[in-house]
C-alpha positions in Angstrom: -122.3 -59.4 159.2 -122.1 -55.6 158.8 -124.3 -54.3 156.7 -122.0 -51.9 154.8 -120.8 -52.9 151.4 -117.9 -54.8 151.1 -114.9 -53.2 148.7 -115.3 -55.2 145.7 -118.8 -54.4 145.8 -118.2 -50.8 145.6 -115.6 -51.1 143.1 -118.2 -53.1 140.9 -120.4 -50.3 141.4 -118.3 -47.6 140.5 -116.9 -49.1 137.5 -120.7 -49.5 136.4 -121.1 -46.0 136.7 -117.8 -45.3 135.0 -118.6 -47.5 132.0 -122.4 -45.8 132.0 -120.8 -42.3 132.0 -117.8 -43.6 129.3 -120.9 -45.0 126.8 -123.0 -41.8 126.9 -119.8 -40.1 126.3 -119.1 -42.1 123.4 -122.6 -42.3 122.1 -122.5 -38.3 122.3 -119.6 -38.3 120.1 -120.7 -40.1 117.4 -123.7 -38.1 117.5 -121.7 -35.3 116.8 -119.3 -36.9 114.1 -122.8 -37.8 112.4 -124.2 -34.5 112.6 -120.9 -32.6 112.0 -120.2 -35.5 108.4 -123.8 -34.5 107.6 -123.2 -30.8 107.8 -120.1 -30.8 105.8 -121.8 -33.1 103.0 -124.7 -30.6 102.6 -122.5 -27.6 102.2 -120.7 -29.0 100.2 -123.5 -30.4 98.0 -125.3 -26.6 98.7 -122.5 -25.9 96.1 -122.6 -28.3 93.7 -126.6 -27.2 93.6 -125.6 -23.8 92.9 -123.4 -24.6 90.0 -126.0 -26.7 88.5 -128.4 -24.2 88.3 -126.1 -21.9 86.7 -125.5 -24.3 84.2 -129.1 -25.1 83.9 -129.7 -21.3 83.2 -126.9 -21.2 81.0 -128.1 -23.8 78.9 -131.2 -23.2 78.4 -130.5 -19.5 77.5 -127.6 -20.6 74.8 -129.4 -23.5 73.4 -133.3 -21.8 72.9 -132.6 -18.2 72.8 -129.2 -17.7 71.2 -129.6 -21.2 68.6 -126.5 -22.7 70.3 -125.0 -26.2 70.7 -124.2 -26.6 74.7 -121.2 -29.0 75.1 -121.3 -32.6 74.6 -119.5 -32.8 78.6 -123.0 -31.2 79.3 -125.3 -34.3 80.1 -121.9 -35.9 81.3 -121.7 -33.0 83.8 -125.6 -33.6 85.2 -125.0 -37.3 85.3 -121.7 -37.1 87.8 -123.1 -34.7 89.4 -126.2 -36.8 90.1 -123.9 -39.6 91.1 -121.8 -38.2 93.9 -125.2 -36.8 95.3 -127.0 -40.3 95.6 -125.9 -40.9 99.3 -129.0 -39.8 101.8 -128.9 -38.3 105.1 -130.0 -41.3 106.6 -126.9 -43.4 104.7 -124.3 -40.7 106.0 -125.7 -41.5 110.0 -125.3 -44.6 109.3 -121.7 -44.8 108.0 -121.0 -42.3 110.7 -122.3 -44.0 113.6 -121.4 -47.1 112.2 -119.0 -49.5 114.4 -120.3 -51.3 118.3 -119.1 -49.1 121.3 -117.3 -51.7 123.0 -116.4 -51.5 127.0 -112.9 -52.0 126.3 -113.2 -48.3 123.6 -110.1 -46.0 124.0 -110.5 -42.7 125.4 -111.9 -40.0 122.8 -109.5 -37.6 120.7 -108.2 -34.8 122.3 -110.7 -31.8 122.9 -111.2 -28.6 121.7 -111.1 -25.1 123.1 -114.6 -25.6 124.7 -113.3 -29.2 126.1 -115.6 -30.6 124.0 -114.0 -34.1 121.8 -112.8 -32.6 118.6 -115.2 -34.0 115.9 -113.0 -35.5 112.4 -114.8 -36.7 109.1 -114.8 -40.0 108.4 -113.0 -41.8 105.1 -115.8 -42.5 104.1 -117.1 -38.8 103.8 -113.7 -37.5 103.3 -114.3 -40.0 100.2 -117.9 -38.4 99.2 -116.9 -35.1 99.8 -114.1 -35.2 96.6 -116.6 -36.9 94.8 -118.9 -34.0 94.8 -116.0 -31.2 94.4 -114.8 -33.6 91.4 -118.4 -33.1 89.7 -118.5 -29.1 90.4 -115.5 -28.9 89.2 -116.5 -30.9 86.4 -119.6 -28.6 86.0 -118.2 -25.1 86.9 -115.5 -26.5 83.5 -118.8 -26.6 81.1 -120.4 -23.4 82.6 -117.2 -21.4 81.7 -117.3 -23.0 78.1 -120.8 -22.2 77.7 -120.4 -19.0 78.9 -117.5 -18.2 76.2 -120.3 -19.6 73.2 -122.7 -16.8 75.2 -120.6 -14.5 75.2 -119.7 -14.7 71.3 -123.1 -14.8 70.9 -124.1 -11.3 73.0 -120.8 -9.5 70.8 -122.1 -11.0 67.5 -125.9 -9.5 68.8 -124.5 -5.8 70.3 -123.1 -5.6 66.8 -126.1 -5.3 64.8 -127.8 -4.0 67.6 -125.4 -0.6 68.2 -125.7 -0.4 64.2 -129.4 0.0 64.2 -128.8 2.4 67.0 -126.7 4.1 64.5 -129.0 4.6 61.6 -131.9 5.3 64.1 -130.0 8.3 65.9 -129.4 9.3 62.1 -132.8 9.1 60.5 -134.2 11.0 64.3 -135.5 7.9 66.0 -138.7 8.4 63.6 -139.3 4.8 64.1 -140.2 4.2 68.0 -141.4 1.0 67.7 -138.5 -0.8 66.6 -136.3 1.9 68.8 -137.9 0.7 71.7 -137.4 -2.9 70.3 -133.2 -1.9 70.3 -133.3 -0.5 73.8 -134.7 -3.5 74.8 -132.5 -5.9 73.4 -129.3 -4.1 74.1 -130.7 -4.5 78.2 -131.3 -8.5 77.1 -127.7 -8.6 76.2 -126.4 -6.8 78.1 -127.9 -6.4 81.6 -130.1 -9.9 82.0 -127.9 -12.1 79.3 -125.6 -13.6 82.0 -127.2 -13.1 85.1 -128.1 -16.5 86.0 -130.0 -15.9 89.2 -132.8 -14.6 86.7 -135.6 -17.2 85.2 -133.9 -18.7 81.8 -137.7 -18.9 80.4 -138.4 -15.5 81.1 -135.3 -14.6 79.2 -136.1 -16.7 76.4 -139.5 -15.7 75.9 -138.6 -11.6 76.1 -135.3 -12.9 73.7 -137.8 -14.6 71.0 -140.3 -11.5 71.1 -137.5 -9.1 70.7 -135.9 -10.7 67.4 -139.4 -11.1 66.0 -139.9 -7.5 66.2 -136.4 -7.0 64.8 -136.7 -9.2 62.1 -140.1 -7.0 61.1 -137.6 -4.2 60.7 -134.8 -5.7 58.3 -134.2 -2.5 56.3 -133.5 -0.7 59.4 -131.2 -2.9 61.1 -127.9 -1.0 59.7 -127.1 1.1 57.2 -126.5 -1.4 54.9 -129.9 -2.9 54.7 -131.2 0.6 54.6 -129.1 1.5 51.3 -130.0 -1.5 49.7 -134.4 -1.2 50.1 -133.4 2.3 49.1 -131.0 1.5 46.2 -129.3 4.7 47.7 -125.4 5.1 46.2 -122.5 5.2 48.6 -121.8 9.0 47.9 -125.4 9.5 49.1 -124.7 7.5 52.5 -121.7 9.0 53.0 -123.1 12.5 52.9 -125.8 11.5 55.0 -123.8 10.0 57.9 -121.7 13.8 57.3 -124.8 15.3 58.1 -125.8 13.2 61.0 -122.8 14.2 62.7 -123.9 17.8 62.8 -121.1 18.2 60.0 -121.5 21.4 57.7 -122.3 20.5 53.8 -122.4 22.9 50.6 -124.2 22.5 47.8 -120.8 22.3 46.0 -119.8 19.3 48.3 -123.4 17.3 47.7 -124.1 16.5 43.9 -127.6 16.5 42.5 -127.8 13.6 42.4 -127.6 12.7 46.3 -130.2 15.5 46.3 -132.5 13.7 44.5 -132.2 10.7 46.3 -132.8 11.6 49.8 -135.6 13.7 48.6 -137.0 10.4 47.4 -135.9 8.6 51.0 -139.8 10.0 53.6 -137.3 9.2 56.2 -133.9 10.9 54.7 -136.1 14.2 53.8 -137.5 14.4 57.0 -134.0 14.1 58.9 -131.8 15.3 56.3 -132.3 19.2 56.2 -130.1 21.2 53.2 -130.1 24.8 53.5 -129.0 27.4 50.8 
């Protein structure tokens, strides 16, 4: 008998070596459906991350700074969000790789430009996916109501604030203590307020020291305050805010009476100045 192989001996052989090569090529691909599924499922929940955080800062800043009321969809928002996240790396392999390799296996999907087999998510991630876009979306919904109660909140605040301003630029900033208190608040509002990459406990703590050094300063919080510890009349206010505004007065324009009172006012006599 000759010792070379007969044909069918050969063919057995190759087709070994065919369905070797055909297995590795298959386990390769579902390799890189897995990692490709698992890629796309962490972006995806990179984002839903990033838009509870924001909401987490937003919160925290509108409920304990500002005395607000987040939205009831709030904790809803947290809880769907925790939901479509509960599926674990190790789950998403699973449900990728999932299925035998059989010998009798198709040939792969058609390749890409590098002639490498194009790589499709799975229904079941397809399924996850919308899951976690359905709870951003549900989230970045009570961020941007939030953010409209803030936002009330910061014009209510730049209110009073740009009033004490006001009377402070009018009386010569004699009080630089509480001036240094407004300065600070109107950066608060208006610089740190919605930035929610900052720390929401920082804020809250600078917020809460701020109004406690407002509230030490009621009477100089606007001019109304101030007119009413003074019991100053509204012809006497209105010639003082003339004045402030570098506006010429005569003596036959300011009655006697005004006179008297901001001579009685330490911090009207000292920024008032009447000349004859």
């Amino acid at each position: 008998m000759s010792s070379t192989q007969s044909l069918p001996t050969v063919v057995e052989a190759l087709e070994d070596k065919v369905k070797t090569h055909k297995q590795a090529e298959n386990t390769q691909f579902h390799v890189s459906v897995a990692k490709h599924n698992i890629n796309e499922v962490n972006s995806e929940l990179d984002d839903l991350i990033e838009s509870l955080e924001d909401l987490r800062y937003y919160k925290t800043v509108f409920e304990e700074a500002l005395d607000g009321s987040a939205p009831t969809m709030t904790n809803s928002a947290g809880q769907t969000a925790k939901k479509a996240a509960e599926a674990t790396q190790g789950e998403l392999l699973e449900n990728a790789q999932s299925g035998e390799i059989t010998d009798d296996e198709g040939e792969l999907g058609s390749d890409d430009d590098r002639g490498n087999p194009k790589v499709e998510l799975t229904p079941e991630i397809e399924k996850q996916i919308e899951q976690i876009q359905s709870a951003k979306r549900q989230a970045d919904n009570v961020i941007e109501q939030t953010g409209r109660q803030i936002e009330s909140k910061q014009e209510k605040w730049n209110t009073k604030v740009n009033a004490a301003e006001e009377l402070q630029k009018i009386l010569g900033g004699q009080n630089r203590d509480f001036s240094r208190t407004l300065n600070h608040m109107h950066n608060l509002l208006n610089e740190e307020l919605m930035d929610s990459s900052g720390s929401a406990s920082n804020f809250v703590s600078q917020w809460k020291n701020a109004v406690k050094s407002w509230e030490k300063h009621q009477s100089l919080q606007s001019f109304d305050d101030f007119q009413k510890k003074h019991d100053l009349s509204d012809s006497t206010v209105e010639d003082v805010k003339t004045l402030s505004q570098s506006r010429k007065l005569t003596l036959a324009d300011v009655s006697l009476d005004s006179v008297e009172e901001m001579k009685r006012v330490d911090e009207l006599e000292s920024a008032v100045e009447l000349n004859l």
